[in-house]
N, C-alpha and C positions, 0 to 999 in steps of 0.2 A: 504494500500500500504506500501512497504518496503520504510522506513525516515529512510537519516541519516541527520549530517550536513558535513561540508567541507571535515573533516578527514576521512568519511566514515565509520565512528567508532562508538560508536557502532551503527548497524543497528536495527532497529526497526520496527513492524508493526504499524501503525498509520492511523487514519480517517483525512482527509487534506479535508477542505472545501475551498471555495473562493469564500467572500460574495460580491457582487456588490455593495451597499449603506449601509447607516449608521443600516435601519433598520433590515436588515439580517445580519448584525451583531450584533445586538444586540439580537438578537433569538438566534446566538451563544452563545453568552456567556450568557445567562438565562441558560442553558444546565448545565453550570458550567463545571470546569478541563477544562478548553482553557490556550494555549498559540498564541501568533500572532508569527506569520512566516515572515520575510521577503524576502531575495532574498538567505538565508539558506546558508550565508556565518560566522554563529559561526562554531567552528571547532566541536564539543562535541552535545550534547543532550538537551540544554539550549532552543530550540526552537522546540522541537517535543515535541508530547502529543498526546499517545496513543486513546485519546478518543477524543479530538476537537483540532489539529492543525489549526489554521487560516490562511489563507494565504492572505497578504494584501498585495500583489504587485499590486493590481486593484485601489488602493486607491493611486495615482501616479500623482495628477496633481499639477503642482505650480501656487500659487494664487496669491503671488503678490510680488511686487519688489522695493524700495528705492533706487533708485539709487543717493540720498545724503548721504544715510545712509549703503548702504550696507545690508540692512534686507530684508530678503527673508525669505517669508511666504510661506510654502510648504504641505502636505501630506506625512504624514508618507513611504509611497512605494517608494518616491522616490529615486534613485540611484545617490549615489556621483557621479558615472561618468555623470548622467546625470547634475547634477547641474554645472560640470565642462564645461560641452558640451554648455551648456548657457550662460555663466558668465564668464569663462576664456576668451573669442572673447570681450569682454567690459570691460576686467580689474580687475576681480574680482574671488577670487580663497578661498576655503575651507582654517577656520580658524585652523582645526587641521585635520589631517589625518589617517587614518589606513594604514595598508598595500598592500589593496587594493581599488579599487573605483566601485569594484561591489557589495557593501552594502548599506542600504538601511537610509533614514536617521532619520526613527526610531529604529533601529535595531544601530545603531551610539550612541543614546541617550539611550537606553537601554544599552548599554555596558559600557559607556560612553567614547570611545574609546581615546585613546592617539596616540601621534604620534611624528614624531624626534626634537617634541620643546615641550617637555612637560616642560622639567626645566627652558622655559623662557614664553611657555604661558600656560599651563595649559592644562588642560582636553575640551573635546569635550562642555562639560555642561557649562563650562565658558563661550562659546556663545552661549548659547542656551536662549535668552529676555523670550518664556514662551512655553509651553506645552499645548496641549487639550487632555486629557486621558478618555475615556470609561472605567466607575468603574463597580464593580458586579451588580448596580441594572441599567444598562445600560445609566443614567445621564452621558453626557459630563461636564468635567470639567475643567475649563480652571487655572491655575497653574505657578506659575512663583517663584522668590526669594521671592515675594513680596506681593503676592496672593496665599490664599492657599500653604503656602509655606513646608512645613512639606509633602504635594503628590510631591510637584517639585522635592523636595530633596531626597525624596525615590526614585519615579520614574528615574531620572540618576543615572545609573549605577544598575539598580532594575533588570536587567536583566528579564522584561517584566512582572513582579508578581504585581505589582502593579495594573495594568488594559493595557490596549490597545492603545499606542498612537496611534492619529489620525493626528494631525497637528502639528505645532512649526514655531515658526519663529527665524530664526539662521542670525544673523551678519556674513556677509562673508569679507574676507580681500582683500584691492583693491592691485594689484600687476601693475607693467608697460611692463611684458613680458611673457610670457611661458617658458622661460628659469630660467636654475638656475647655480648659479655661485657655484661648487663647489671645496672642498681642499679633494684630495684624500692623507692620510697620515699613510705610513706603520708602525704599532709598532713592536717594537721586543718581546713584554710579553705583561703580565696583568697588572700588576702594570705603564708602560709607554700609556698602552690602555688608563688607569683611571686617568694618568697623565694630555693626552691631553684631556679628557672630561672636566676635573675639570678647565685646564688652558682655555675653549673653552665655557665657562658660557656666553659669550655674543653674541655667534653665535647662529644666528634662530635657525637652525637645525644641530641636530647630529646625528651617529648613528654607530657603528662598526660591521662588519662582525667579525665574532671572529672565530678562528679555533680550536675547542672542541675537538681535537684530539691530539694538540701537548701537548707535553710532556717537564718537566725537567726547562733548562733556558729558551725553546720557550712558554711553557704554557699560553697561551692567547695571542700568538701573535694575530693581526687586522689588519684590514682596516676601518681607522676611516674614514667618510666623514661627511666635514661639507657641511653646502648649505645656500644660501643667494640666496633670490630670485633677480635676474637679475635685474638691472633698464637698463633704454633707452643707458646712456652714456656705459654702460657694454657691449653691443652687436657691431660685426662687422657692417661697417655700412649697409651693402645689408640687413642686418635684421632686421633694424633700420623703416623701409618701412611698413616692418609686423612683427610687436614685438612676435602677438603672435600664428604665424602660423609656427608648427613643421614636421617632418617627421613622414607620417603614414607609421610605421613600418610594416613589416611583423609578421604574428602570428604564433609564431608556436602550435605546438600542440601533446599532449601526445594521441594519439592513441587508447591504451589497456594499460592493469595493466602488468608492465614486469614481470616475476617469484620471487619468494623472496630470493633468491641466489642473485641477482643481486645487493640489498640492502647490504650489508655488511662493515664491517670492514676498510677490502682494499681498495674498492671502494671509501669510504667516505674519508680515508683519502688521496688515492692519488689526488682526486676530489680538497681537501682541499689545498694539498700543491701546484697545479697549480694554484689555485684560489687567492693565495697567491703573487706566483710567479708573474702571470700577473697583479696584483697592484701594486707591486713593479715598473714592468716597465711604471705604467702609473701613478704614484703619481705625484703631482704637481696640478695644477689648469688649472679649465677647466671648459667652458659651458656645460651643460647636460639639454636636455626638459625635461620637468614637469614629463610626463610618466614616460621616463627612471630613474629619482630619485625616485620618490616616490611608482611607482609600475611595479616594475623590474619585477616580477611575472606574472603580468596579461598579458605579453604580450607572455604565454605560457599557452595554452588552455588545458584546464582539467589538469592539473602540481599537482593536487591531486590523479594523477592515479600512480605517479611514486615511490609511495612504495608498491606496490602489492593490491590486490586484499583485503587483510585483513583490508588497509586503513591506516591512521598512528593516532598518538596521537600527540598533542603538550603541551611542559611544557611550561610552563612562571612560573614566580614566580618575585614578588620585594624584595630588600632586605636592609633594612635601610641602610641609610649611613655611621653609625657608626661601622656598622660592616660587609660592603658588600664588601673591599678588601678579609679579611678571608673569608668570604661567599662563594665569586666568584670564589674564588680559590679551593675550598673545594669542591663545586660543579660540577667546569672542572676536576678537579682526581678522580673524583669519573665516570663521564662520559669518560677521556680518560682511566680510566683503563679497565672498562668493556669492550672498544673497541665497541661502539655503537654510533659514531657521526653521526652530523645530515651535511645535505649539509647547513640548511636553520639555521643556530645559529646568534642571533641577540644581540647584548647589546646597550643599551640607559640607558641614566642617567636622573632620574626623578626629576622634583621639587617639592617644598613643597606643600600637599595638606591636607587640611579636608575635610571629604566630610561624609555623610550618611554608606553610602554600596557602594561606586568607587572600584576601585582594586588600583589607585596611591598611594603612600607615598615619602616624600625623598628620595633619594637612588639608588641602579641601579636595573634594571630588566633585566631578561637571559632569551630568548625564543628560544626555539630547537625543530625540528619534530623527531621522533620517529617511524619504522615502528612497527606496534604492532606484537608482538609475546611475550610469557613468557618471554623472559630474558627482553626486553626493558620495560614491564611494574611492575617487577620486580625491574629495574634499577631506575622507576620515584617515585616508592616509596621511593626509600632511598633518591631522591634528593627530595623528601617531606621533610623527617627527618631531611636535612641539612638544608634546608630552615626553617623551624620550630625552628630548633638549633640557628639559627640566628638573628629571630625575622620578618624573612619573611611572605608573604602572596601570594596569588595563584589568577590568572586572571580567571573568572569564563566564559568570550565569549571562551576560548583556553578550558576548562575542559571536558575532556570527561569521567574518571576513579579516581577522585578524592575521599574518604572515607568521610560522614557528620564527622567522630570526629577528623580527618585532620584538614577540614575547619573550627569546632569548635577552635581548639588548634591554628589554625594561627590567630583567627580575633575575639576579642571581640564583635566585632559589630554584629555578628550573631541574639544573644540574642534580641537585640533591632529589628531587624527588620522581628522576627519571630512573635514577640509581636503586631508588627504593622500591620502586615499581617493579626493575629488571630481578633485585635479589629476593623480591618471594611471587615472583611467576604472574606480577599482577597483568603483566602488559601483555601477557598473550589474552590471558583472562578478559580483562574488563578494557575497552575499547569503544572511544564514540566517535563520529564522525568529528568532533572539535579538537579529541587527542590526535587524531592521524593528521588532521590540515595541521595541527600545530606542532608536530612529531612528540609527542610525548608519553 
């Protein structure tokens, strides 16, 4: 069957199975060249494999619950939205987030995703107490900091080459509403964007829409929003009754793929500067539900149809702190001159991390959709180059067209975890179309 992931990009033929228990899956992966699949929300190729894609959204149940502790023992298939759907009604809400909550929460742990509090709590791995991974010779293995700790540390952010999660038990953060208290705050540039991040270190969450198209003294004007989740005394009181029951919105929905005219230039910027416009008039502070902060997106069904048919690409890239004002800057003139902005431009500023093979470091990270055609993927190449000029590195869930000697040139760490790979048989094993384009 024709596989892609989110961005529809590149499309591929691929064999998709979907094993019911432990034991058929492990007849997969005897096979070898498997990658697990989850609910195929990487944007790129990172989760298809021409010869054994898995599919483990059947491996979906959760096993158990601490409710002194917050530790929730689950099954790799599971869907953030559903853990949200359980846990949010008792108080208890995902310790770090994506941009969506239709991923799965080992597809979370494979990526190891981040979210609009990295630079005060870290990566998704940070709560993750341990892992059970399916290795090549079909042995479960159970994996933690602390045990087996060398598979733990590959395994987050391994972007699934390590073996097959099956379970984990994840720390969730108890909250007292479904609301969230945010500060909506216009900048005028890039340099007052990065102002108020840096003046704003001790707010949960951050995060700026940025407008990749302006130009001159506007270049990198935003809409920074902080957020702090709601307590009791924060809520009018009619909602004081049910802290954490919100409005089910309506869904909209992308239909068809519009033409690829429609994509363009103009569109994106005038798109841009109303988008702008109406923050200005809503800046200030204000309660916003959970959905609406943290996934504005998903409340627009198939919203990956809306760059044509051909699909889009997404960049991200981090870019150390020390040199990610010049970075940032380099990288929006390079994108407002082509005239190829995105609707969907993202900046968040990262905290300090080590990790194995993560994508985080200090610094801020730029994430833009891209509809693909020659000039835009033309245009990601060079904001490769800038990023590399900087001392950047590249988010491998968002890669769909990345070069292996790119990903060499940004990330020492390559080396070490090709090495790791070769000495316990992973790279015959586990295999996805994003490790062979990237040789890894």
């Amino acid at each position: 069957m024709k596989l892609s992931g989110w961005g529809l990009y590149p499309k591929q033929e691929a064999r998709v199975t979907a094993p019911r228990d432990e034991a058929a899956l492990r007849d997969l992966i005897g096979e070898g060249r498997a990658i697990a699949r989850g609910n195929g929300r990487a944007y790129g190729d990172s989760a298809i494999s021409a010869e054994n894609t898995i599919h483990t959204r059947r491996f979906a149940r959760m096993i158990s619950f601490d409710a002194d502790t917050g530790v929730l023992v689950a099954e790799a298939g599971v869907l953030a939205a559903d853990i949200i759907s359980a846990f949010l009604p008792r108080g208890w809400f995902l310790p770090v987030t994506p941009g969506t909550k239709f991923v799965t929460l080992g597809g979370m742990i494979a990526a190891d995703v981040h979210g609009k509090n990295h630079h005060k709590d870290g990566s998704f791995g940070q709560f993750v107490d341990w892992i059970e991974v399916m290795g090549p010779d079909g042995q479960i293995t159970r994996c933690s900091a602390h045990e087996n700790a060398d598979l733990f540390e590959w395994t987050v952010g391994g972007m699934g080459l390590t073996g097959v999660i099956l379970r984990a038990a994840l720390r969730l953060r108890p909250v007292e509403s479904g609301w969230i208290r945010q500060q909506l705050q216009p900048t005028a540039d890039l340099n007052e964007t990065m102002d108020v991040f840096e003046g704003a270190q001790e707010a949960t969450y951050s995060v700026a829409w940025i407008d990749c198209l302006s130009q001159g003294a506007a270049q990198g004007r935003s809409l920074v929003m902080l957020g702090e989740h709601a307590k009791l005394d924060d809520l009018p009181k009619p909602r004081r009754k049910r802290p954490f029951e919100t409005k089910n919105k309506r869904k909209l929905s992308v239909p068809f793929s519009p033409p690829a005219f429609c994509m363009n230039g103009w569109t994106v910027r005038a798109f841009n500067a109303l988008y702008y416009w109406n923050g200005t008039r809503n800046a200030g502070e204000g309660l916003v539900d959970w959905d609406t902060y943290f996934y504005p997106l998903d409340a627009i069904l198939n919203w990956n149809r809306i760059y044509g048919r051909r699909g889009f690409a997404q960049f991200q890239c981090v870019i150390p702190l020390e040199t990610s004002r010049a970075g940032m800057a380099e990288l929006l003139a390079a994108i407002s001159e082509a005239g190829a902005g995105s609707f969907l431009a993202v900046l968040k500023r990262m905290g300090p991390q080590e990790s194995r093979f993560s994508f985080p470091m200090e610094g801020y990270t730029l994430a833009l959709d891209f509809p693909v055609n020659k000039r835009t993927l033309s245009l990601m190449d060079r904001l490769d180059e800038i990023t590399l000029t900087h001392g950047g590195r590249f988010y491998l869930a968002k890669d769909a067209r990345m070069r292996a000697d790119t990903l060499r040139r940004s990330d020492p760490r390559v080396a070490d975890f090709q090495t790791m790979r070769h000495d316990h048989n992973r790279q015959r094993a586990f295999t996805s179309a994003q490790s062979e384009r990237l040789e890894l």
